[in-house]
DRENRO-999042 format. One record per residue (C-alpha): residue number from 1; residue in one letter; x, y, z. Coordinates in steps of 0.1 Angstrom, whole numbers, always signed. Layout:
seq; type; x; y; z
NUM; A; X; Y; Z .
...
***
This chain:
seq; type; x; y; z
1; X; +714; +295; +2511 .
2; X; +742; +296; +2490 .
3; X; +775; +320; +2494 .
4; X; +766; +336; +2462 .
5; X; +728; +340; +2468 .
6; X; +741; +358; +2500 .
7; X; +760; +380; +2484 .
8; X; +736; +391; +2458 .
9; X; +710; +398; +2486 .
10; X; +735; +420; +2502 .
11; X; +748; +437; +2472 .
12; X; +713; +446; +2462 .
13; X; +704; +466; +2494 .
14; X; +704; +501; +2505 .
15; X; +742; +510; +2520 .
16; X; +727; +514; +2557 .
17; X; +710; +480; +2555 .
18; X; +745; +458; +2547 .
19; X; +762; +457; +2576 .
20; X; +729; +443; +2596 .
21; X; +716; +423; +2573 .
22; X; +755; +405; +2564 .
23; X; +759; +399; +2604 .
24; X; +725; +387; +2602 .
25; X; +728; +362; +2579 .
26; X; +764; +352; +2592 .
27; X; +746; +343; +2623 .
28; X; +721; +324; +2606 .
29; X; +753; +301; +2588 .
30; X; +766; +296; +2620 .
31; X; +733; +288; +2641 .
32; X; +728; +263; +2611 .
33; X; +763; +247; +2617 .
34; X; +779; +257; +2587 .
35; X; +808; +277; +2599 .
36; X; +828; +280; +2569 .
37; X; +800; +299; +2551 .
38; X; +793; +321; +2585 .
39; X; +829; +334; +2583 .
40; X; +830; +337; +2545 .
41; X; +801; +358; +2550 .
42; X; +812; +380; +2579 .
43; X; +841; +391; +2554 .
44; X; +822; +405; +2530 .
45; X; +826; +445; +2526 .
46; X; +802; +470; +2528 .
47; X; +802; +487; +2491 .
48; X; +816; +525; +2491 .
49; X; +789; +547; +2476 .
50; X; +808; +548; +2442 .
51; X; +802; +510; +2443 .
52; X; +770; +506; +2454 .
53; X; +758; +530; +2425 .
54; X; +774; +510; +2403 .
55; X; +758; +476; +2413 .
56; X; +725; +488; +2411 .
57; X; +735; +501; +2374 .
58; X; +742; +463; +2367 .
59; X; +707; +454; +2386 .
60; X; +688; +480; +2368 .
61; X; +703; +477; +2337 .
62; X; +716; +445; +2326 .
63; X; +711; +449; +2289 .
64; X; +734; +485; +2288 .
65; X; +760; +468; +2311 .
66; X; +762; +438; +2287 .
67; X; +767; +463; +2257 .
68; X; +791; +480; +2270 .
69; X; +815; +454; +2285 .
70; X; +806; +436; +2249 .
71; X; +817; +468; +2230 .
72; X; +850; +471; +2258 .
73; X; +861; +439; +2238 .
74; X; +852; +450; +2202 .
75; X; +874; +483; +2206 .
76; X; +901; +464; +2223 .
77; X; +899; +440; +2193 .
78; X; +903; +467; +2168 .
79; X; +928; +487; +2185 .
80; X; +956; +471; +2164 .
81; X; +946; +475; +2132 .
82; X; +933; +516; +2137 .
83; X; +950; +546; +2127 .
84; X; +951; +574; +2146 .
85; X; +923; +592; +2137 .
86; X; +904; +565; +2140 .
87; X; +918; +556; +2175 .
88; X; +907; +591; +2187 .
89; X; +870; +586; +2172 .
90; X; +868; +557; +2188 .
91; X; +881; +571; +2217 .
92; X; +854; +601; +2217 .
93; X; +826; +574; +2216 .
94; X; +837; +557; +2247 .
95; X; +838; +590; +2265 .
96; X; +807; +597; +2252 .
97; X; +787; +562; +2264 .
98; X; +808; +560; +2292 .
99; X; +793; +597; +2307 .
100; X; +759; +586; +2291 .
101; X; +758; +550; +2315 .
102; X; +772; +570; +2340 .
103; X; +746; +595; +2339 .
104; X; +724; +567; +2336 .
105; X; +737; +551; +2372 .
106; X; +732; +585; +2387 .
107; X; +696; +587; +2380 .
108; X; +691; +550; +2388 .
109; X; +709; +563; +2423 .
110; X; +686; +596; +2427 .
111; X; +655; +578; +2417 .
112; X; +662; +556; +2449 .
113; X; +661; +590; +2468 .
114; X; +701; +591; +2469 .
115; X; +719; +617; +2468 .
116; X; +751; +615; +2443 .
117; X; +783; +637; +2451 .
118; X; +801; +651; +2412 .
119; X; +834; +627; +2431 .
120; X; +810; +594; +2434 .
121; X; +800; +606; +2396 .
122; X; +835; +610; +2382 .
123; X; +843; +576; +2401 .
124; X; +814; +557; +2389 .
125; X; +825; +568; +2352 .
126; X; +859; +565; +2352 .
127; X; +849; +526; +2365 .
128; X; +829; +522; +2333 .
129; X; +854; +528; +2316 .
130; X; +884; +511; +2331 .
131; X; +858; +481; +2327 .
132; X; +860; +484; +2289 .
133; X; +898; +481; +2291 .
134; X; +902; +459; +2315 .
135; X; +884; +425; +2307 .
136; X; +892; +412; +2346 .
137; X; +876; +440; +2358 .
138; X; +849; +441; +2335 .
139; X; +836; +410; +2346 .
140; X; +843; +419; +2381 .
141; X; +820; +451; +2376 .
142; X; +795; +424; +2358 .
143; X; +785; +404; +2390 .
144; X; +769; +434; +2406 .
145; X; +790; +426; +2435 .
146; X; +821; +461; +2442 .
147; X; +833; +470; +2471 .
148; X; +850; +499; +2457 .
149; X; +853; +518; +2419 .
150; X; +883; +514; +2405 .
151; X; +908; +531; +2379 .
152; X; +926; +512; +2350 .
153; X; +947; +517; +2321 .
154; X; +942; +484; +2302 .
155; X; +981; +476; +2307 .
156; X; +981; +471; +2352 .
157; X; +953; +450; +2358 .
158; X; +927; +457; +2386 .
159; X; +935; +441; +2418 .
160; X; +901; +427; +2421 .
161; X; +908; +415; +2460 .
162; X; +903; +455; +2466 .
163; X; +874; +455; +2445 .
164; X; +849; +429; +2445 .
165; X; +836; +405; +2467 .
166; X; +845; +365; +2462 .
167; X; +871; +379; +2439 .
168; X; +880; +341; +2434 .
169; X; +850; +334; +2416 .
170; X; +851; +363; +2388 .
171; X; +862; +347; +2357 .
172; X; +866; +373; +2325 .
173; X; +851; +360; +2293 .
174; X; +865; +342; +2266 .
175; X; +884; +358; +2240 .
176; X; +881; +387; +2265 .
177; X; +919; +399; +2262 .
178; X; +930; +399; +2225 .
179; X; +961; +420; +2215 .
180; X; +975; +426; +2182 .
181; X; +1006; +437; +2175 .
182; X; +1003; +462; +2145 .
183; X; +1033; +450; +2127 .
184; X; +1021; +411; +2124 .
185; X; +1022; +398; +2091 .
186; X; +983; +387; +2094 .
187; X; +974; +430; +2097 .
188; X; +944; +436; +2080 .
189; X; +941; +459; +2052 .
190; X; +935; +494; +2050 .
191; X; +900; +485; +2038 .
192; X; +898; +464; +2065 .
193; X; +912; +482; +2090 .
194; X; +882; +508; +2080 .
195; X; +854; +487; +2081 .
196; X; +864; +471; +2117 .
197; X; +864; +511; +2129 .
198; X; +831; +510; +2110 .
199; X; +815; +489; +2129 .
200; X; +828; +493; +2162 .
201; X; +823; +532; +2156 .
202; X; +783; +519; +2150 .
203; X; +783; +497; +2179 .
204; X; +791; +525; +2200 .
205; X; +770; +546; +2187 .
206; X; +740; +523; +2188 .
207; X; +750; +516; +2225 .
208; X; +752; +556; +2232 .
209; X; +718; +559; +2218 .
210; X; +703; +532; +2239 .
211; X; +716; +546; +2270 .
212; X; +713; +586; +2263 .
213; X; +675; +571; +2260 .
214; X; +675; +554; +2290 .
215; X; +692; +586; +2308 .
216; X; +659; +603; +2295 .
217; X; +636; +580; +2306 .
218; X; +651; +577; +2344 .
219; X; +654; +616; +2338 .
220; X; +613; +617; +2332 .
221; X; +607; +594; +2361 .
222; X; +630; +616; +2382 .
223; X; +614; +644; +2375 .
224; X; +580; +629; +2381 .
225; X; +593; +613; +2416 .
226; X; +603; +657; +2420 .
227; X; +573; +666; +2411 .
228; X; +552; +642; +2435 .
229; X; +576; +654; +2464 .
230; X; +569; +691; +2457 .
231; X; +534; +683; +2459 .
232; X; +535; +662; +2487 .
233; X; +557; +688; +2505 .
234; X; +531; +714; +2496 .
235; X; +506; +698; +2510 .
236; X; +523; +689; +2545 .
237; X; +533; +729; +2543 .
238; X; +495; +734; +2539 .
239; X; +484; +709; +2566 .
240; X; +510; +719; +2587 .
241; X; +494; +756; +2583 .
242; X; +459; +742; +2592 .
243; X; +474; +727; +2620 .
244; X; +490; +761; +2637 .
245; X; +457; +778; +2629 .
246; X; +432; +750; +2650 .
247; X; +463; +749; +2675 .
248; X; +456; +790; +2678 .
249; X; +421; +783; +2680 .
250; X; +425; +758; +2709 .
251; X; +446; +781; +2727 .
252; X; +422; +806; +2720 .
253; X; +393; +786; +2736 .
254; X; +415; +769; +2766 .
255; X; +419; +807; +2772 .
256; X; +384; +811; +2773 .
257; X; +381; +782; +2791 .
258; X; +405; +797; +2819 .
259; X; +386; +827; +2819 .
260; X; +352; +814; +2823 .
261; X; +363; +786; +2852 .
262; X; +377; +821; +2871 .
263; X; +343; +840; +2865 .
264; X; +329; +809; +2876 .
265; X; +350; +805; +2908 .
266; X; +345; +840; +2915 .
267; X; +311; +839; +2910 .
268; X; +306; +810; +2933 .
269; X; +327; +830; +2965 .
270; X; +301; +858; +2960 .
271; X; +272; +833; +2957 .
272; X; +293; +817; +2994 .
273; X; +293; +854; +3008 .
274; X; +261; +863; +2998 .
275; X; +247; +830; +3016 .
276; X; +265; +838; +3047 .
277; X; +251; +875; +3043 .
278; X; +218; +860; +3042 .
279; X; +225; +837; +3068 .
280; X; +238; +866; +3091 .
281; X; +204; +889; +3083 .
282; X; +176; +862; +3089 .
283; X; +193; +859; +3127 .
284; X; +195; +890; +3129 .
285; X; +153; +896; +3117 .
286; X; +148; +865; +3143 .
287; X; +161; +884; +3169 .
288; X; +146; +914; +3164 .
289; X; +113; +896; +3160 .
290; X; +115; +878; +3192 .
291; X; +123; +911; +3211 .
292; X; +93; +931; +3194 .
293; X; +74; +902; +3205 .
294; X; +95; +902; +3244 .
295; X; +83; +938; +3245 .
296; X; +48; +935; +3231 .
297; X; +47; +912; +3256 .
298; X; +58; +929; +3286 .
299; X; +37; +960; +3277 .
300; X; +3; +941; +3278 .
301; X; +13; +930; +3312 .
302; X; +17; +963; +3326 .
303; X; -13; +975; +3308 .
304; X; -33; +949; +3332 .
***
């Protein structure tokens, strides 16, 4: 199995299940004979929570991840040539399908049965959106592979050693860092300028749309999933009602029980004395018996 295969596995499980699973498969490398990939797998990190959220986001939703790294490199594009007002449009719509995707990796995270803190929240969006600024760390946040979230301002780049596993291997895409200087002599026209905020506003838009539905959707199936866990815990109340009620009822009868095997023991004492009593009375007849019969006896003879 290869390094990267490894990795995947790992980065797709449930937090608690890493660490095992990582030494597990290190041992494996190394019980094989292939050292090098034993130790590269021993140093893979566990991913924080933040992290983990965010790489099932990638495994869940591909599609919304794509967009939104894909529209990171359209606004970037069109920075240079926006005015202000347009800047701070723009700006509002990457807020706006930043919290939408992150909403959207919350309920992915819940859905699972995970419990998401508002700081693992805040950190999974503010690493959606220092992905669209940062095309490094976009592509790092692509491979489904954190360690950690992470914060950028498009000018310091992500030290992606921190954040991601086989950091070596995470290539941003082409074309994925283009800057223009708004005082070039190629700056497009106003009209142009317009129509490139246009259609990057619509992009981001259409991207906000897809994932404010996708937000509903995991919102119906997490409310379903609530719904099937107030029922089931309903019925364990109910059962676990039954339960005490036949565990009354057994006590009930084990009393009964106890009280019946002491009326029996007592019973069979009396039946033991009364025995002996009877015992003691028949000797008693026999004697008396054999002396009426001594004296009958005796009288005859002195009748003679």
């Amino acid at each position: 199995m290869l390094l990267d295969d490894i990795a995947d596995e790992l980065y797709g499980l449930p937090p608690e299940a890493f660490t095992a699973a990582r030494n597990a498969r290190a041992k494996a490398a190394k019980d094989a004979g292939d050292r090098a990939l034993a130790d590269a797998v021993q140093l893979l990190r566990k991913p924080t929570a933040g992290a983990w959220v965010v790489n099932q986001l990638v495994r869940e939703q591909r599609g919304e991840v794509d967009s939104l790294l894909d529209l990171g490199i359209r606004l970037r594009a069109a920075q240079g040539t926006l005015g202000a007002s347009d800047l701070r449009a723009l700006d509002e719509q990457r807020r706006q399908l930043t919290r939408a995707v992150a909403a959207q990796a919350v309920a992915i995270a819940t859905g699972a049965g995970r419990k998401v803190s508002g700081q693992v929240a805040a950190d999974v969006e503010e690493t959606l959106r220092s992905a669209m600024v940062d095309p490094n760390a976009g592509a790092a946040l692509a491979t489904g592979r954190l360690t950690d979230t992470f914060s950028s301002n498009g000018l310091e780049p992500v030290d992606l050693s921190r954040v991601v596993a086989l950091a070596d291997r995470v290539a941003a895409p082409a074309g994925g860092v283009p800057r223009i200087v708004t005082d070039a002599p190629q700056a497009l026209s106003d009209a142009e300028a317009r129509a490139a905020a246009a259609r990057a506003v619509a992009d981001a838009e259409r991207v906000l749309e897809q994932a404010e539905q996708a937000v509903r959707d995991a919102h119906a199936v997490a409310e379903r999933a609530t719904a099937d866990a107030v029922g089931a815990r309903r019925r364990r109340e109910d059962l676990e009602s039954e339960l005490a009620a036949v565990r009354r009822q057994l006590a009930d009868l084990e009393a009964q029980v106890t009280s019946s095997s002491q009326a029996e023991d007592a019973a069979r004492r009396a039946q033991l004395s009364a025995a002996r009593a009877e015992r003691a009375a028949i000797e008693s007849a026999t004697k008396a018996h054999a002396s009426l019969a001594a004296l009958v006896t005796k009288s005859g003879r002195a009748a003679q």
